[in-house]
N, C-alpha and C positions, 0 to 999 in steps of 0.2 A: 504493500500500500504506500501511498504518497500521503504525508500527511504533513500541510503546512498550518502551522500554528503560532497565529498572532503577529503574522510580521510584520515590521515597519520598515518601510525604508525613505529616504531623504536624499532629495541633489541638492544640497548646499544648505539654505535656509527656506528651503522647500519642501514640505511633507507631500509624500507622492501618495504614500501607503499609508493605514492606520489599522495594526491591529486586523488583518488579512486572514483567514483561516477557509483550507480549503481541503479536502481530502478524493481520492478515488483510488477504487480495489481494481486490481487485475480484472478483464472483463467488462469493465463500467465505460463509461465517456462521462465525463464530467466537462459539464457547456459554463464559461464565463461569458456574462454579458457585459453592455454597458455602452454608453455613448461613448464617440471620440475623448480623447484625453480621461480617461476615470482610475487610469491604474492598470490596466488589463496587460498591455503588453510589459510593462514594469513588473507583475505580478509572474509573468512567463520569464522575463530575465532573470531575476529573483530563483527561479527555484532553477534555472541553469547554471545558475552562476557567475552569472554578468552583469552583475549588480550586490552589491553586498547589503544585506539586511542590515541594520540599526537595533532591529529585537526582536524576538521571536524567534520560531526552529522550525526548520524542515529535516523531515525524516523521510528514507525510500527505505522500504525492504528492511526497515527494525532497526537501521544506521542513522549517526546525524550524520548530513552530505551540508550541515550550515557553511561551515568555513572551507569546502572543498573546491579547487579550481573546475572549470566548465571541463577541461579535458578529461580531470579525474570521473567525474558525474556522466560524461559520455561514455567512460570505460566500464561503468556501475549497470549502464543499459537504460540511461535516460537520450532518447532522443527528440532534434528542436529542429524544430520548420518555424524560421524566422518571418514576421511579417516584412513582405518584400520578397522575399523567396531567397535575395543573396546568394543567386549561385555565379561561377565564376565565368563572366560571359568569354574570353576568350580560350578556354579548356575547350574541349570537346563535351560531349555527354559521358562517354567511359570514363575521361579521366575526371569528370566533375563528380560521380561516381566513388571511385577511387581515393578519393580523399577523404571520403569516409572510415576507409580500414583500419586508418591509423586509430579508431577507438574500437575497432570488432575485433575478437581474440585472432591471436598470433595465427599466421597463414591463410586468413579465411580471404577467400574472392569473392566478388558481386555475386549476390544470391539470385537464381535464376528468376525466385519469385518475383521479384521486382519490373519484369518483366511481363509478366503472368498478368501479375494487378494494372499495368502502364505499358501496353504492347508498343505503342507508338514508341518509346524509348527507344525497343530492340534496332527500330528502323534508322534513327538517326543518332545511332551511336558514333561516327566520325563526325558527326556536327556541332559546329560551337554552340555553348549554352545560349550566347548572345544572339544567335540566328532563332531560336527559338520563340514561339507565339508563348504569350502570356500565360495559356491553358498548361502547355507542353513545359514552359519556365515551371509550374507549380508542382505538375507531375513530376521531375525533376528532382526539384526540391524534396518533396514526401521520399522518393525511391532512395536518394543521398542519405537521409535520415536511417533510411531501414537499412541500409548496407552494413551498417554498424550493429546490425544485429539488436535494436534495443528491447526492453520489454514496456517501459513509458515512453509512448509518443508525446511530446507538445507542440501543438498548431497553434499559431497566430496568425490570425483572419486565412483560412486554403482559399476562401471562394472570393476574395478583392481580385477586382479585376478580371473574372476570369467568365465566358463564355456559358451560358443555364447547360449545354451539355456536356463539358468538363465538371460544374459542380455538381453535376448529380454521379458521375462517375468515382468521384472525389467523396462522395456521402456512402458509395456502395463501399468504396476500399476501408474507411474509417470503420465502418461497419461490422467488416468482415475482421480485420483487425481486431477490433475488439471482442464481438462475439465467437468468432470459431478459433482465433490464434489469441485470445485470453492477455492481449493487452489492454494495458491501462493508458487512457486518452485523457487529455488535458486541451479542451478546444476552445479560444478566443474568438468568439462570433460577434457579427453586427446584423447577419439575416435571423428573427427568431425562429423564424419555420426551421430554417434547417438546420438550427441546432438543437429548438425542439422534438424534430421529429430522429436526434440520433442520441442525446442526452438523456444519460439516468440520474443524472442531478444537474441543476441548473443553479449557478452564484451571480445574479446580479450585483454591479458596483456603480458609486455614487460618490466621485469626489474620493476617491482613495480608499473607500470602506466599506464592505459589503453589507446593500440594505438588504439585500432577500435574497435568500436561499433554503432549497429544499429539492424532496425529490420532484421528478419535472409531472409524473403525474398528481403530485399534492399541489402542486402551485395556481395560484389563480394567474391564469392566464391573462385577465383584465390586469391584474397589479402589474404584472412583468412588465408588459405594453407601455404601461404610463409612467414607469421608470425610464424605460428606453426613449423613449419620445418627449418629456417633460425637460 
């Protein structure tokens, strides 16, 4: 389990976080919501390790990973699809790939599954990342993730920018991920549909704190909405 508790974090004389708490079990997806600027993607660097908490603990798998570098925490089998995607535009696709390994145990290659879930990949593996459409940049990103073998995925925002038949391709992979290969998902959304319809608990946030959360079928649906749009 991934279990953040209570964190805070600060740029300077700025409180971004207050007091944070967020949890998900192998199998689960757990959806962050919220408008622009609320903490959300602060809250996904936080638990990578690309931002240092101020207070509070994160624990994976029964360990503190608080004070651990983002490399170590990749090697533990957390992996992060960066909002923006950040993949390396003038690499190819293999080797964008490929730079994954250095956090997947010693000798492993690109997993064929990757493949499997993002066929269009297999095709333009000699292709720069940068030649790549938006949909295909994002597929990318998620398959670079899994190379590394992790058992938590973290998404921030898959579906900005990206084409309604990419992101439902993108909702089946997350899916299946969690449900039949028993990963634990951490997903930063701004559509609620469709984090609704993949989320077994939903954490709305407000200015750095979370005002509501629960499971997604306890929740009122009306409150969620008027968070998000208020």
């Amino acid at each position: 389990m991934l279990d953040v508790r209570a964190i805070d974090l600060s740029y300077g004389a700025s409180r971004c976080l207050r007091g944070v708490s967020l949890s998900v079990e192998p199998g689960k997806v757990a959806a962050v919501l919220g408008r622009n600027g609320v903490g959300k993607s602060s809250l996904l660097r936080s638990i990578m390790g690309l931002e240092r908490i101020g207070g509070g603990g994160i624990s994976w798998e029964g360990a503190d990973i608080s004070t651990l570098a983002p490399s170590e925490r990749a090697r533990r089998g957390i992996g992060y699809v960066p909002q923006g995607r950040e993949i390396f535009p003038f690499l190819t696709v293999q080797e964008n790939l490929e730079t994954a390994l250095a956090a997947a145990p010693r000798g492993s290659k690109v997993p064929g599954e990757v493949f499997d879930l993002f066929p269009i990949l297999r095709d333009f593996l000699r292709r720069r990342g940068g030649d790549l459409s938006g949909g295909q940049q994002q597929q990318l990103a998620i398959a670079r993730a899994l190379t590394a073998r992790p058992r938590l995925l973290i998404l921030d925002e898959p579906t900005e920018g990206i084409q309604p038949n990419v992101i439902k391709d993108i909702g089946k992979v997350i899916q299946y991920l969690a449900r039949d290969r028993g990963f634990a998902v951490v997903l930063v959304e701004q559509y609620f549909e469709f984090a609704r319809d993949l989320a077994d608990t939903i954490t709305v946030m407000v200015r750095g704190e979370v005002a509501l959360a629960g499971k997604t079928d306890a929740l009122d649906e009306a409150a969620v909405r008027k968070l998000l749009t208020v």
